[in-house]
C-alpha positions as a printed Julia matrix, in Angstrom:
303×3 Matrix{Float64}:
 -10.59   24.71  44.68
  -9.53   21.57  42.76
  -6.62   19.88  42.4
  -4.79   21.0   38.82
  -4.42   17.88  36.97
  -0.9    16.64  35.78
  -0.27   16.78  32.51
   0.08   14.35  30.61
   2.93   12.89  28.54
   3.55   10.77  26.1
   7.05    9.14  25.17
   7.94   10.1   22.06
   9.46    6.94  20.16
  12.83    6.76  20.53
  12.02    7.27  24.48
  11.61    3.95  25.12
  13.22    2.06  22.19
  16.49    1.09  23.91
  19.64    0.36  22.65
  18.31    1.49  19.07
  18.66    4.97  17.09
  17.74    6.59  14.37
  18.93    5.98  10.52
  20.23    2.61  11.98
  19.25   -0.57  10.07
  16.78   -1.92  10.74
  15.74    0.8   13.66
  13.72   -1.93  15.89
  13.96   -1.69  18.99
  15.48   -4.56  21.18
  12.68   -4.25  23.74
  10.02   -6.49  23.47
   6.53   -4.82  23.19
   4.97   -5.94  25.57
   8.06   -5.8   28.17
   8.24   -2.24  26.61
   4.72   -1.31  27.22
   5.0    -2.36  30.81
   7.48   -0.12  31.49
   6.23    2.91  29.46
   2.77    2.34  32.0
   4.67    2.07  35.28
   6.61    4.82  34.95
   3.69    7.03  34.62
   3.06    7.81  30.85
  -0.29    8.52  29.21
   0.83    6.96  25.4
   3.35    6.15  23.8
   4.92    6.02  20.03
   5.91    3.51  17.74
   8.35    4.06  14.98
   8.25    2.32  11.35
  10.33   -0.46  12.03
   8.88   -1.4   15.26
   5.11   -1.46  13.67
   6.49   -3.84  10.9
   7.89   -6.32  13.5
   4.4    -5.92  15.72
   1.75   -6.48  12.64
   4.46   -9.54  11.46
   4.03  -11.14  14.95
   1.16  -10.48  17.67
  -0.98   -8.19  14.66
  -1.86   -4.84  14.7
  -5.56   -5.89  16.79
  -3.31   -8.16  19.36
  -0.98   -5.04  20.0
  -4.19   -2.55  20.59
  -5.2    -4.95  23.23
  -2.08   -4.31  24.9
  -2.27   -0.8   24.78
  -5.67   -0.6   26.03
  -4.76   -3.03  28.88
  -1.94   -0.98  29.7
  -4.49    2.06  29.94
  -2.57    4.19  27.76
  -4.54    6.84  26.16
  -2.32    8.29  23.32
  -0.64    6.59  20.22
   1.79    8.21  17.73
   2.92    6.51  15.04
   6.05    7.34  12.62
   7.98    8.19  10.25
   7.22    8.89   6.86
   9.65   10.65   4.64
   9.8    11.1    0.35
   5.98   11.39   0.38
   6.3    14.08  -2.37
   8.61   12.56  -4.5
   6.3    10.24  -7.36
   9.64    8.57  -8.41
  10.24    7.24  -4.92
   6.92    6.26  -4.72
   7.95    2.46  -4.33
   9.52    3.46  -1.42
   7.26    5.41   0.3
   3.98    4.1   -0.01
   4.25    0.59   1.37
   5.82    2.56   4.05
   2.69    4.87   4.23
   0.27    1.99   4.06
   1.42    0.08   7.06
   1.67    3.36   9.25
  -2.73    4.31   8.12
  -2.96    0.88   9.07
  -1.34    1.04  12.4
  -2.93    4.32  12.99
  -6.2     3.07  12.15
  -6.31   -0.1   14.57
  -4.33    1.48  17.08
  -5.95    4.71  17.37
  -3.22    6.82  16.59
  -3.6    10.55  17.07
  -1.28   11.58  13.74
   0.52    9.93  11.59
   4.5    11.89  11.73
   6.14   12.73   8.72
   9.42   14.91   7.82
  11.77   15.76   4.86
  15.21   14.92   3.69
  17.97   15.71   5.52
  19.62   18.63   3.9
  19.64   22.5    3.43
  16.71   24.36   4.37
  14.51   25.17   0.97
  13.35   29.12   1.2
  10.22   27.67  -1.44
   8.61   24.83  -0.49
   5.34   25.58  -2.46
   6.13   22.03  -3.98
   4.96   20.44  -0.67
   1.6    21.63  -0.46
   0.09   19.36  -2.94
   1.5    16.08  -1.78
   0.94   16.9    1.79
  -3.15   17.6    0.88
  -3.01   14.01  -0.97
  -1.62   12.76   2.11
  -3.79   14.56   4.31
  -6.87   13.33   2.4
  -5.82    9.69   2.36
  -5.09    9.55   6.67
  -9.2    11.38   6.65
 -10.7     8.49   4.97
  -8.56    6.17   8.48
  -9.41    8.84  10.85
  -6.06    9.92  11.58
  -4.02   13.22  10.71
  -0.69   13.78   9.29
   1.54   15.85  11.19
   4.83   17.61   9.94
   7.99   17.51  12.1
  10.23   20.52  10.81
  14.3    19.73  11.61
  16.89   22.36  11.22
  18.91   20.12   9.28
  16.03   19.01   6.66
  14.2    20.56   3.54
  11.51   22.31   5.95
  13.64   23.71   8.23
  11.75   26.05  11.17
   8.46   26.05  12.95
   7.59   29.87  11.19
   8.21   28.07   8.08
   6.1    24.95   8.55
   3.37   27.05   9.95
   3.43   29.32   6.58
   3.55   25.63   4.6
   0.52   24.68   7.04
  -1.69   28.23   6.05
  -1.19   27.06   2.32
  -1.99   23.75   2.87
  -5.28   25.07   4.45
  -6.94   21.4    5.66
  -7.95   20.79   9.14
  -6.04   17.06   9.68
  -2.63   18.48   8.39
  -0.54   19.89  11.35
   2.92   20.11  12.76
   4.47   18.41  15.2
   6.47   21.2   17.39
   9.59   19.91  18.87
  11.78   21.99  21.06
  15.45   20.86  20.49
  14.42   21.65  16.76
  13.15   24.98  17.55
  16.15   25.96  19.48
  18.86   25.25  17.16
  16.73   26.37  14.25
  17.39   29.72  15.97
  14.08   30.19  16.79
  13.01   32.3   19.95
   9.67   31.82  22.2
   8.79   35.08  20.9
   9.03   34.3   16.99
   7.49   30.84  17.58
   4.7    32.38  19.48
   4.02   34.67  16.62
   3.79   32.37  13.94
   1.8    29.69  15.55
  -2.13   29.19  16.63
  -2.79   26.31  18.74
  -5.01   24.7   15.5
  -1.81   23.94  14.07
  -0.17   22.31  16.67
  -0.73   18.82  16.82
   2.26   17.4   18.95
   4.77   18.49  20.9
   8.44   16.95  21.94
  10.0    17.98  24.99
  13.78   17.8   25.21
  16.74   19.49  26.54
  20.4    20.32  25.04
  23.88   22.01  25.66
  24.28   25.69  24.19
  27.33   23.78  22.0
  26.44   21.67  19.38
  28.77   18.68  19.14
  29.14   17.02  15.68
  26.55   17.66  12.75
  23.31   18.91  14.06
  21.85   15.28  13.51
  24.73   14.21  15.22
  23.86   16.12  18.11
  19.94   15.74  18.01
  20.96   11.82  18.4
  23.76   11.63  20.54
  23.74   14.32  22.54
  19.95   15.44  23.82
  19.83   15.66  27.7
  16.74   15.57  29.66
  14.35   17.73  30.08
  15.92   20.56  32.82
  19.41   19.15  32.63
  20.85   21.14  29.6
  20.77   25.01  28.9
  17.49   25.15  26.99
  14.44   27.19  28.39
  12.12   24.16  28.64
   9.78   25.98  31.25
   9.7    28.8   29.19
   8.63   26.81  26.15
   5.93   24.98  27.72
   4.37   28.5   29.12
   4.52   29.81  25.1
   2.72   26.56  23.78
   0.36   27.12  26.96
   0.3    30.68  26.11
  -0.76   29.92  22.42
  -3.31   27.37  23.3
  -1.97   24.22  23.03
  -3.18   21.87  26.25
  -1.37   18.77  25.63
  -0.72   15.66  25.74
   3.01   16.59  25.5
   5.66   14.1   24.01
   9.18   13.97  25.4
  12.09   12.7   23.05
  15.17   11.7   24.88
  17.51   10.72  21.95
  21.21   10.42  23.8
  23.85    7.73  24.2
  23.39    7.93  27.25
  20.02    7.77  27.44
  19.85    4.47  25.3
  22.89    2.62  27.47
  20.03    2.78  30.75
  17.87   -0.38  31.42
  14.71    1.01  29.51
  12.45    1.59  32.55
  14.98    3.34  34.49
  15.63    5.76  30.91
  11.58    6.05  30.87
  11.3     7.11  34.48
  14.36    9.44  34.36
  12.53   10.87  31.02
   9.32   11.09  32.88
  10.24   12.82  36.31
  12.5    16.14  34.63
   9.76   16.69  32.01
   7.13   17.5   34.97
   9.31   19.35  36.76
   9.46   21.58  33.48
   5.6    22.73  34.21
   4.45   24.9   36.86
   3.57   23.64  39.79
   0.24   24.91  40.53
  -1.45   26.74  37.3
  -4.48   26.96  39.06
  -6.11   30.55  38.4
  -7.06   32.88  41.05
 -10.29   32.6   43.25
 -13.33   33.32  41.57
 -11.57   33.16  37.52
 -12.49   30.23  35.56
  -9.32   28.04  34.28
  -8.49   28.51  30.98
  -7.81   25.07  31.09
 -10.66   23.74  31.75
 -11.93   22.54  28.73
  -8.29   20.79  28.12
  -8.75   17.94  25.87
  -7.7    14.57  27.37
């Protein structure tokens, strides 16, 4: 019998970022890249993500080609890059699209795996057939750079739930447009394992974010999903249980972990990543091997 490999994981942005959150200005990180790369590698991390910001300052200093030699040297294997937001709104377009161009071109030359992209912070819309046209545009555009765009639904934005991004997803109906499933969103969406399991296939899933919370909510939810997220094991949240429903559905990884906390951004960055690292693997069984003689289901997990 072989050994079950560990998964892998990938630290979501704001992981390793620092003393740096989000809706600050600017929201670059005080880490150096390369110092920050170091860290995300020793600490046992399979990629990585970059947000906006943090691309702009890379491509204005070492270049997008100088940074992909650092990745590759590092030996990580998985690049996210983010976050895109107003995408369906032409009179914004100003906004948006220089925004859009730099992420395809960081996704491009650094091999990202999806391009992430959410809605405004507000009410949850009940009809958000508006979406599915921009989001194909969108979709088409990240083809012709060989990346995908992937939709983060937030409790406290226009496409609120996973079982409503999922139904957005069915009408959108293209292969490279996804979601990006994360669990402190689920959660306080109201969302159980069961419903999410339901209205999910693995097809759809293109990322995950591993995370951890109180049962309270302190503050505004975005207040909370900053301030307050705890690691992975540490809060009251059924983390286990959610990675045996994505498992369950199909999804094989890599899995992202977003720590967003005050706390977690006041720790020396490599001590945060390794903290981050350690109680997201103790989430996942510890030996999913299958019984003698039964082929792994999976075996033919993607890498």
């Amino acid at each position: 019998m072989t050994d079950t490999p560990a998964p892998e994981l990938v630290a979501s942005c704001w992981t390793s970022a620092g003393a740096v959150a989000p809706l600050q200005s600017p929201e670059t990180s005080p880490v150096p890249i390369a110092e920050r790369l170091e860290a995300i590698a020793s600490t046992g991390w399979s990629g990585f993500g970059l947000a906006h910001d943090d691309l702009a300052a890379a491509r204005a200093t070492l270049g997008f080609p100088a940074l992909r030699s650092l990745i590759d040297d590092a030996g990580l294997r998985h690049v996210e890059v983010e976050l895109l937001t107003d995408w369906w709104d032409e009179s914004l377009t100003h906004l948006w699209r220089p925004q859009f161009d730099l992420l395809l071109e960081a996704a491009e030359t650094l091999g990202a795996r999806f391009i992430k992209v959410g809605t405004t912070i507000g009410k949850p819309l009940d009809d958000l057939n508006f979406l599915v046209e921009p989001l194909r545009r969108l979709t088409a555009e990240a083809a012709l750079r060989g990346t995908r765009i992937a939709l983060e639904p937030m409790p406290f934005s226009m496409v609120g739930s996973v079982p409503a991004a999922a139904d957005l997803m069915r009408k959108v109906d293209m292969p490279g447009c996804g979601l990006v499933v994360d669990y402190w969103h689920v959660f306080r969406a109201g969302t159980s394992l069961d419903e999410l399991s339901a209205s999910l296939d693995a097809a759809q899933i293109f990322g995950v974010e591993l995370n951890d919370a109180d049962a309270d909510i302190r503050g505004s939810l975005f207040e909370d999903t900053r301030d307050n997220r705890r690691l992975c094991g540490q809060g009251d949240q059924d983390v286990a249980g959610f990675i045996k429903t994505l498992t369950s559905i199909g999804f094989n990884g890599p899995w992202g972990v977003e720590i967003l906390s005050e706390e977690h951004r006041a720790l020396p960055v490599r001590e945060a990543l390794r903290a981050a690292h350690e109680t997201a693997l103790a989430c996942f069984p510890a030996d999913p091997a299958p019984a003698a003689g039964s082929p792994s289901e999976n075996d033919a997990t993607a890498g």
